[in-house]
PAFI-588785 format. One line per field, with one value per residue: residue in one letter; x, y, z of N, C-alpha, C in turn; residue number from 1. Coordinates in steps of 0.001 Angstrom, whole numbers, plus 500000, padded with zeros to 6 digits. Layout:
aa: c(A_...)
n.east: c(X_...)
n.north: c(Y_...)
n.up: c(Z_...)
ca.east: c(X_...)
ca.north: c(Y_...)
ca.up: c(Z_...)
c.east: c(X_...)
c.north: c(Y_...)
c.up: c(Z_...)
i: c(NUM_...)
end
This chain:
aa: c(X_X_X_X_X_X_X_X_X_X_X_X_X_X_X_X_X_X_X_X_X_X_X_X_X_X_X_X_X_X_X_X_X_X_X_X_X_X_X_X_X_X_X_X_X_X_X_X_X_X_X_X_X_X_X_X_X_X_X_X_X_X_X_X_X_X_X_X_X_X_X_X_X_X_X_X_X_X_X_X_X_X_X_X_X_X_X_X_X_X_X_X_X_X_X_X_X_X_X_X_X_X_X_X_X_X_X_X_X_X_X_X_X_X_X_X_X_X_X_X_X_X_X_X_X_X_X_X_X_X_X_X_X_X_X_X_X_X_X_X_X_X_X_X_X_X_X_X_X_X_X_X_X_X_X_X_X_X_X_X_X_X_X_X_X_X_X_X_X_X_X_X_X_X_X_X_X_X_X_X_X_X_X_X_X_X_X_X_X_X_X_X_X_X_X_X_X_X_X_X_X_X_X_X_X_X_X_X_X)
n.east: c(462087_459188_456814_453714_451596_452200_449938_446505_445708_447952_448103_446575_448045_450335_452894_453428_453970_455771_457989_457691_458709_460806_462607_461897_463799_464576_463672_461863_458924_455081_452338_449299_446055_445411_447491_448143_448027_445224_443611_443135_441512_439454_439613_439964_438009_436164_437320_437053_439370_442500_443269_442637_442477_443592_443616_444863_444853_446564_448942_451508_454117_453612_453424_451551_450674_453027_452905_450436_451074_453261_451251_450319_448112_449262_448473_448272_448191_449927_449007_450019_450434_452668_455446_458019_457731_456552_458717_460626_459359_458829_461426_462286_460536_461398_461441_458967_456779_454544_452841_454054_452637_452560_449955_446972_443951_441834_442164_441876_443682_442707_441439_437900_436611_439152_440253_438944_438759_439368_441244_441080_442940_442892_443159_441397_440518_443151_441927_440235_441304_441112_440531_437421_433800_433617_430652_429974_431469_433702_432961_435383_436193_433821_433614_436461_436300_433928_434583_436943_435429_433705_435375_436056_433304_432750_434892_435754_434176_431516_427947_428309_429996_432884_434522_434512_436641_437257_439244_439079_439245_436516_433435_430178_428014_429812_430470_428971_427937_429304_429956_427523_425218_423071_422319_424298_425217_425991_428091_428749_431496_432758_435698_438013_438233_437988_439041_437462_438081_436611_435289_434667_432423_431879_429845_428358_424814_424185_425843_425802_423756)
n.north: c(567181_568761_569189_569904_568544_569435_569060_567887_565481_563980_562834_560933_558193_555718_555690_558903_559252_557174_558449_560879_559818_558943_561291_562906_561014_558806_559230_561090_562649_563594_565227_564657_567066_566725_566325_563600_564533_566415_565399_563038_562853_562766_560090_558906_558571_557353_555116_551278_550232_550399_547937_547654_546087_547500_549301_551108_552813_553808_554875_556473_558377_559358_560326_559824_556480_555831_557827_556987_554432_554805_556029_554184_551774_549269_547456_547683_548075_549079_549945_551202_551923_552121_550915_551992_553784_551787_550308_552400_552820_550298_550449_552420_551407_549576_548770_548546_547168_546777_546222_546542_547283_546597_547439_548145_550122_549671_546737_545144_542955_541284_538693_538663_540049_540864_543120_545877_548240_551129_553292_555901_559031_561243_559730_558352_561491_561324_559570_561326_563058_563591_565002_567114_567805_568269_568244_566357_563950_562024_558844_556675_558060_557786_554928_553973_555239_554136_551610_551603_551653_549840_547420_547836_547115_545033_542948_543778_544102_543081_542896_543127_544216_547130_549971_552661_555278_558163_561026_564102_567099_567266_568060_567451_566998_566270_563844_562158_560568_558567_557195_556955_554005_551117_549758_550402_553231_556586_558713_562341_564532_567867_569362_571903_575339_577791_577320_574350_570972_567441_564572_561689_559194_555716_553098_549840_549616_547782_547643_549888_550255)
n.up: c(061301_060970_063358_062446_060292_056627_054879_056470_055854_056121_058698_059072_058018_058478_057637_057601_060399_060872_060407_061433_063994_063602_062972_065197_067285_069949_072087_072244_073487_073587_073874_072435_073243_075665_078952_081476_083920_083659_083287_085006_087436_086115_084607_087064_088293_086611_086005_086916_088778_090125_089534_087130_083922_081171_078250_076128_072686_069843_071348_070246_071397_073618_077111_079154_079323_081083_083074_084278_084803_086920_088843_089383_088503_086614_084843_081554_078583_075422_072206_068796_065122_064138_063833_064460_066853_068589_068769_069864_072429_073923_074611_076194_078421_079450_081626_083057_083798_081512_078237_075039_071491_068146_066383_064486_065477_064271_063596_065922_067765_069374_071813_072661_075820_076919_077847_080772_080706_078137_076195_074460_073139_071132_068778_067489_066058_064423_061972_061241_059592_056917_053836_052680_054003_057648_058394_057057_056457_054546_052934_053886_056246_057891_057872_058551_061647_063004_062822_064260_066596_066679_066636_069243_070561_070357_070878_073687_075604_075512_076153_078960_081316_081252_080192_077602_077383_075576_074370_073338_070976_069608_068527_070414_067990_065862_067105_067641_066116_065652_067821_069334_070352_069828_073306_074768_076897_076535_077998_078231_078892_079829_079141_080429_080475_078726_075977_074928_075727_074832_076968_075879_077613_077291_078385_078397_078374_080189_082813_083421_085134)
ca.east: c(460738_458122_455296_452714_452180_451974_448798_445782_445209_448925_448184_445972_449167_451455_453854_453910_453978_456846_458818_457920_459143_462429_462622_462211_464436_463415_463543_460788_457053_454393_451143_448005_445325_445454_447988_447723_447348_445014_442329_443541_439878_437898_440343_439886_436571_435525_438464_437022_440261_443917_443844_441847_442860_443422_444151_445856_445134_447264_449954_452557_455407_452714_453630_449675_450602_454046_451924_449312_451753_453499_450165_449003_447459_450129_447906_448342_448830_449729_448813_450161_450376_453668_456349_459564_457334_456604_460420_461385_458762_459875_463104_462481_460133_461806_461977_458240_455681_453514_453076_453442_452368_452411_448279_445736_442689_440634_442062_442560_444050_442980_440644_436774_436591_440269_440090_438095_438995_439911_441243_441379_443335_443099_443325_440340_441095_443603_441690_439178_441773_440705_439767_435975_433388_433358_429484_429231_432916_433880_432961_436606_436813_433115_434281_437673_436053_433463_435471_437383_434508_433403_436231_436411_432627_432471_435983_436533_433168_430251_427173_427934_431197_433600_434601_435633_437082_437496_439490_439147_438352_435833_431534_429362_427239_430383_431112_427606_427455_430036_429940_425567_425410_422224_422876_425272_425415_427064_427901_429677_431916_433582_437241_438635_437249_437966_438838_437086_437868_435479_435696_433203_432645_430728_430040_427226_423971_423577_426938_425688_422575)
ca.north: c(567164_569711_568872_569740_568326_570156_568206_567671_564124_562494_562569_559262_557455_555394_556647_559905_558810_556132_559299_561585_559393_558897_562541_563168_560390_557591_559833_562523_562650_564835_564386_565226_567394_566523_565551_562319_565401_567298_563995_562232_563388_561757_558841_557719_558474_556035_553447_550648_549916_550488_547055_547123_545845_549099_549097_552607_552965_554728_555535_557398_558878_560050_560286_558661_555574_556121_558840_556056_553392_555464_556015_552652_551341_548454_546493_548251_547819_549851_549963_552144_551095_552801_549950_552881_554209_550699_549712_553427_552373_549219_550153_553646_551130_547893_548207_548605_545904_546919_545583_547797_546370_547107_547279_548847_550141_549054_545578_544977_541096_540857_538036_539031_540414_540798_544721_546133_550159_551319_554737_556722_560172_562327_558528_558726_562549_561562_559386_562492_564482_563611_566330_567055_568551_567692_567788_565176_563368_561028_557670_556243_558581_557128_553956_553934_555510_553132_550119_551521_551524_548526_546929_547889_547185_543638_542092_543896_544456_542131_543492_543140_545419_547676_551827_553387_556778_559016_562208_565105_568388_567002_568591_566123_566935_565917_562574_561373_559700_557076_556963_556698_552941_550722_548695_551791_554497_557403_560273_563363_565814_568946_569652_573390_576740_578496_576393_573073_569680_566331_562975_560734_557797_554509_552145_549036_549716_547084_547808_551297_550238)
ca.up: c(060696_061458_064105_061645_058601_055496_054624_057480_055604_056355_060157_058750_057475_059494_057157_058357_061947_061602_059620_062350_065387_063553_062979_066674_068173_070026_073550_072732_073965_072855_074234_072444_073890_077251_079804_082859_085125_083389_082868_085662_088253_085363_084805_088440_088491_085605_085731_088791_090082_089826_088912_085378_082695_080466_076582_075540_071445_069361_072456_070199_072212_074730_078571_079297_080541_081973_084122_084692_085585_087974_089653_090449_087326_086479_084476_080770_077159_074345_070949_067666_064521_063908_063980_065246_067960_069276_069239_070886_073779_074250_075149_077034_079413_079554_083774_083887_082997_080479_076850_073814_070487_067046_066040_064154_065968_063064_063399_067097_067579_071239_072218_073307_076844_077374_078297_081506_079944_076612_076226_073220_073233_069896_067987_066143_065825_063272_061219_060408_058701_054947_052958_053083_055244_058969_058241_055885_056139_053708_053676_054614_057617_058851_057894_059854_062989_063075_062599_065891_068254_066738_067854_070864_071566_069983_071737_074748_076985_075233_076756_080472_081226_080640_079823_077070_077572_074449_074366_071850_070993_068793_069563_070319_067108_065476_067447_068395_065006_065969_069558_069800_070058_071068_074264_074917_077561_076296_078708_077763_079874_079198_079769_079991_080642_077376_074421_075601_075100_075628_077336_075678_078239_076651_079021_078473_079330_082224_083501_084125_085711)
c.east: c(459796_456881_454201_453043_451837_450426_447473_445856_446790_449022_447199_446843_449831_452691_454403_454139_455388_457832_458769_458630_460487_463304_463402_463231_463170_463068_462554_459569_456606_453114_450081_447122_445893_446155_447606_446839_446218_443547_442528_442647_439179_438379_439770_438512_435384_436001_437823_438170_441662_444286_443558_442806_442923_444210_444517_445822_445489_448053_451040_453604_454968_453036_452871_450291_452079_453248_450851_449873_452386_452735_449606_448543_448821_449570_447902_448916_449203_449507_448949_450607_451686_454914_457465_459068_456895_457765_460816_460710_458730_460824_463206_462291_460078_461945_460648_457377_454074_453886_453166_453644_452269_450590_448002_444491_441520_440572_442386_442942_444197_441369_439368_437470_437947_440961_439016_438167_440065_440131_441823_441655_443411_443261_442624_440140_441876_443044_440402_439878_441604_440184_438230_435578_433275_431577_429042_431067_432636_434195_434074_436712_435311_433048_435284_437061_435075_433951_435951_436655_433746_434010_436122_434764_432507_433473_436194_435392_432021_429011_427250_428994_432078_433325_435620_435527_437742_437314_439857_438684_436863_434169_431578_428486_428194_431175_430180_427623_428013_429906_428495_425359_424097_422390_423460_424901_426741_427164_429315_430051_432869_434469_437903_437423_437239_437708_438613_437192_436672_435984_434145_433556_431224_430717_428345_425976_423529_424829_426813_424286_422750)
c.north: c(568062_569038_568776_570032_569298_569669_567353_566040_563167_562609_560997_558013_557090_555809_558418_559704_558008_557661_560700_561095_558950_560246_563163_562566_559705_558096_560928_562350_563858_563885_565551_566016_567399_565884_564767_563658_566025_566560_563177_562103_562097_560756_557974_557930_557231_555121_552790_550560_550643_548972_546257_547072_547330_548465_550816_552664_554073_555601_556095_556805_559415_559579_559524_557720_555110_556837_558275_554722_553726_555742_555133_551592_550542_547484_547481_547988_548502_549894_551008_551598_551537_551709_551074_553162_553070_550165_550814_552923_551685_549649_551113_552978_550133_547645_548112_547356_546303_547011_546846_546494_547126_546595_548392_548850_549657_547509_545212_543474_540374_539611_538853_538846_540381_542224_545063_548131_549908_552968_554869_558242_560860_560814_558732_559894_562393_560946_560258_563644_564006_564402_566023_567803_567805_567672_566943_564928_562226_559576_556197_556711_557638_555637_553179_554290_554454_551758_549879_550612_550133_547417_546407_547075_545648_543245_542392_543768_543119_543338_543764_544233_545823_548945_552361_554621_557474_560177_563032_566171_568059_567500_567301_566197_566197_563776_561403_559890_557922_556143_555884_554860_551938_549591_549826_552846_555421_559001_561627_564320_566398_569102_571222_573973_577733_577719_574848_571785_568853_565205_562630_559236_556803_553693_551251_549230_549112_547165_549238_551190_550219)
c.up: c(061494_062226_063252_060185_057728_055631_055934_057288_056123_057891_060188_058256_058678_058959_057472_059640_062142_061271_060548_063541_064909_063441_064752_067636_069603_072155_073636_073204_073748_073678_073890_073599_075062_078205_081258_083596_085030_083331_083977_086677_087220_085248_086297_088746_088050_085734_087209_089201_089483_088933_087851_084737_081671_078886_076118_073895_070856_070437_072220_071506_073468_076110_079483_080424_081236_083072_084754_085415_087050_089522_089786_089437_086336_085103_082672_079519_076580_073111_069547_066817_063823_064509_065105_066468_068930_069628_069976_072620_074295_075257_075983_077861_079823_081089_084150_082538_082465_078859_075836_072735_068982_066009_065508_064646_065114_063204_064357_067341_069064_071326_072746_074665_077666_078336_079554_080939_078684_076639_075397_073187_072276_068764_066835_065767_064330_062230_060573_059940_057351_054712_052746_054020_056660_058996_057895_055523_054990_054063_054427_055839_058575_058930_059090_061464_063594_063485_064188_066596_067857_067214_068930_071753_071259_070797_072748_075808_076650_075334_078250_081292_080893_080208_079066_076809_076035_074674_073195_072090_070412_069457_069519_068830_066101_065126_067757_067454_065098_067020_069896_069288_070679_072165_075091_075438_076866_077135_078635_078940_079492_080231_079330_080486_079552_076350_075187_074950_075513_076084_076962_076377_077755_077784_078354_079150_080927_083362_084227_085196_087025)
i: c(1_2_3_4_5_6_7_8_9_10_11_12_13_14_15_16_17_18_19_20_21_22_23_24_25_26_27_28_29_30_31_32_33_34_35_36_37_38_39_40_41_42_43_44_45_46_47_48_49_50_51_52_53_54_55_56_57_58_59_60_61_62_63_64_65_66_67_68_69_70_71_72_73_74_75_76_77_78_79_80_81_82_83_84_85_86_87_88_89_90_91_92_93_94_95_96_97_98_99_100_101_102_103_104_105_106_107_108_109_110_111_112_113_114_115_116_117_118_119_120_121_122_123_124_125_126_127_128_129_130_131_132_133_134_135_136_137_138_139_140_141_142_143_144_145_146_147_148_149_150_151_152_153_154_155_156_157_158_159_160_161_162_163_164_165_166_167_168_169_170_171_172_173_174_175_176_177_178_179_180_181_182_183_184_185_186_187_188_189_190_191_192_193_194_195_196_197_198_199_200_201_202_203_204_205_206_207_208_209)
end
């Protein structure tokens, strides 16, 4: 099966996703955007400890938190909503102790304040491939992205703490819309020297205080 799809919109399907990771075999990795090494300064910059709690959404076949476990950070979940790619990861990392799960970021099934970091790598990336303008997306894509960070900001932090790290090419004029939250620090930093990616970090206002 070809890396890229015919169609921008079936990178929003778990159907294409379970049909790519059987494609590939249950031994490949691909890692969006940006590799451990490459994010790994701002990672330890934002994450308090080695020994947060971390939530990984939409973790594919991605290297991430093998490359994060390795380094210290033991404490780790995963989440994709891709049944094959949850059973391949399973079984590649059955010697090290961290969970993988079969979830939807839209519908996360974790108890309030169970997360101290949340990291999102090109995730919500795929749910803005529907046809339309990136000016004025369609109301499923601001829907779905929404839903995410709602998520994440209702069950995992409250108001008092917690950081979530979001990686993309995506501008900020592009991402503000979702991200810009009140209660909510949002601070942006650029990755690269040519073609530039972003890390959008959310953290709680009084947690940043």
């Amino acid at each position: 099966m070809d890396l890229v799809a015919d169609r921008n919109e079936l990178y929003g399907t778990s159907e294409y996703w379970d049909a790519r990771y059987k494609s590939e075999g249950p031994n490949a990795s691909f890692d969006w955007f940006k590799t451990y090494a490459q994010i790994r300064d701002i990672l330890l910059d934002v994450i308090p400890s080695r020994s947060s709690k971390i939530l990984i959404l939409g973790c594919g076949n991605s290297s991430l938190s093998e490359d994060m476990y390795l380094d210290g950070f033991e404490d780790i979940t995963n989440v994709d909503y891709s049944s094959v790619v949850i059973s391949a990861m399973m079984k590649r990392h059955h010697d090290k102790k961290m969970k993988w799960l079969e979830m939807d970021v839209r519908d996360l099934q974790f108890e309030d304040h169970s997360f101290d970091v949340v990291i999102d790598k090109g995730t919500m990336d795929s749910m803005m491939t529907a046809k339309g303008s990136v000016w004025d997306p369609p109301p499923q894509v601001v829907a779905d992205c929404t839903k995410e960070v709602d998520e994440i900001t209702r069950s995992f932090f409250g108001l008092t703490c917690g950081v979530f790290i979001y990686i993309t090419f995506g501008q900020p004029h592009f991402r503000r819309r979702y991200l810009s939250r009140e209660g909510w620090d949002l601070e942006i930093r650029e990755l690269g020297e040519t073609f530039h990616y972003y890390s959008y970090i959310m953290r709680p206002i009084k947690a940043s205080e």
